[in-house]
N, C-alpha and C positions, 0 to 999 in steps of 0.2 A: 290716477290717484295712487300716491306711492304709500302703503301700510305697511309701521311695523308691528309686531310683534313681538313683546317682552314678558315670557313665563320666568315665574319665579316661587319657591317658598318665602323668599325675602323673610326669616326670622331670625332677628329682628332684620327689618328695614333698615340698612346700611345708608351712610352717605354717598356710598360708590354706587348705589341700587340707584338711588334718586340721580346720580350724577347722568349714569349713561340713559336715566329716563328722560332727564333733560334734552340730553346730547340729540335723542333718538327725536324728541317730538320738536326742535329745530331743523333736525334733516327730512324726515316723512311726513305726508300732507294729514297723516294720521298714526296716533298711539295707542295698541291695544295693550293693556297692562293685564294680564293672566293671574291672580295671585290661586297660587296651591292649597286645596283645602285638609283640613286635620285629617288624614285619613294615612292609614297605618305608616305612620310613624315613628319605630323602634325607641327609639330616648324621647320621644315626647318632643312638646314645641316650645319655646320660650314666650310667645304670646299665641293667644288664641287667632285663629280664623276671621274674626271679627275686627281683634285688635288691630290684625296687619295690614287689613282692609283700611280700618281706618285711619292709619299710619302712612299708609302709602297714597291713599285719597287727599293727606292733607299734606304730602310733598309735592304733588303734581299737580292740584287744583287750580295752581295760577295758572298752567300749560292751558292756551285757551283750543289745541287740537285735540286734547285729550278728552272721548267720550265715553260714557257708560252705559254697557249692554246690562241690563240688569234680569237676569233669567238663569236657566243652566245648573239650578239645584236641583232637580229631580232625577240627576243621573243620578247611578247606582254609587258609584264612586265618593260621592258626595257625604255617604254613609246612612242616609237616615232607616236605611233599609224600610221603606214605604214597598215595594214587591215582595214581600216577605209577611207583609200583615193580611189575613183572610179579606181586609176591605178596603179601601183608598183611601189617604187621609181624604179630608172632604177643605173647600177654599181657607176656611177660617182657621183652620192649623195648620195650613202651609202660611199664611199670612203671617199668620204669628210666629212661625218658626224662620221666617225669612225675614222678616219684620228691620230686627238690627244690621243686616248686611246692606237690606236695600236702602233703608232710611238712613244710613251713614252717607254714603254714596252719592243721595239725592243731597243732602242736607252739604256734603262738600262741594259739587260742583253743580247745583240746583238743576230745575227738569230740564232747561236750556237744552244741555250735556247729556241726559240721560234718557234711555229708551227700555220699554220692558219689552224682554223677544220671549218668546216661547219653545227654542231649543226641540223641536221637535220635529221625529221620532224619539230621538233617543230619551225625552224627560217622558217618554209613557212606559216604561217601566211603573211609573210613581203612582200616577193619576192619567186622567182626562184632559183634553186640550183645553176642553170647557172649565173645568175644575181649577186648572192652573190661570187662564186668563180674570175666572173669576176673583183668586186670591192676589190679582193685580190690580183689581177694581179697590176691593176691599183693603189693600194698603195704598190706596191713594185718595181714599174717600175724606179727606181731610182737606186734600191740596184744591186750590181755583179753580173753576174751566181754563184755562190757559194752562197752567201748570199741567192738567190733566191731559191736554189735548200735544204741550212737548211731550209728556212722559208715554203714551200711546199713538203718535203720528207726527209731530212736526219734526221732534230728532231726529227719526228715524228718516226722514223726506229728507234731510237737507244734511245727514252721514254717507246715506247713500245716493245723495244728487238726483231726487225723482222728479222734482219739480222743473 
């Protein structure tokens, strides 16, 4: 299985971004789209982290190879500086603070497309393995059994060809 890879700040989201993301998810059996998050930025960004997320989700979403790892905010990098506070956030405020990234994401290429990882070692600087799986339960405590069962096992089974 051929994977690319396209990091990018993309701000704004170019036609040329969207073009060679095209290009890419016609040539590789898979597209991972990387977008950069606000984090020290000299002149500031022209959209927010959020925006470009969702700007970029809604150029690629017809791409039917393009999938989404939804996880990897609890690096340090990320900024929320959660290692720096005397106690871990706890699930219901990383939910809520992840809330708009992940539900863009789902909401563009539904749980079909979409898988939540848990990034770890590196997101326990933040929290707990437990702590983070749990603020995955809790942003999806909305969605079907089905919807629940791609966003935690069937994406992921059939991104990485387990079955």
């Amino acid at each position: 299985m051929a994977v690319a890879i396209y990091p990018g700040r993309f701000d704004p989201v170019t036609n040329g971004h969207v073009d060679i993301a095209l290009r890419a998810a016609n040539l590789f059996d898979r597209l991972v789209v990387a977008v950069a998050v606000d984090v020290d930025v000299p002149n500031g960004t022209l959209f927010t982290t959020e925006e470009r997320v969702a700007l970029f989700a809604k150029a690629v979403e017809s791409c039917p190879n393009v999938t989404v790892k939804l996880g990897g905010l609890g690096m340090k990098i990320i900024g929320y500086d959660f290692h720096k506070r005397p106690r871990p956030p706890g699930s219901q405020e990383l939910a809520d603070l992840w809330r708009p990234y992940m539900e863009t994401c789902i909401e563009a290429f539904t749980p079909r497309r979409c898988m939540f990882e848990s990034n770890f070692p590196v997101d326990k600087v933040s929290g707990s393995y437990r702590v983070y799986w749990n603020a995955f339960k809790r942003l999806a405590s909305g969605a079907s059994a089905r919807e629940k069962a791609a966003l935690f096992h069937d994406t992921a089974v059939a991104f990485y060809r387990l079955s």
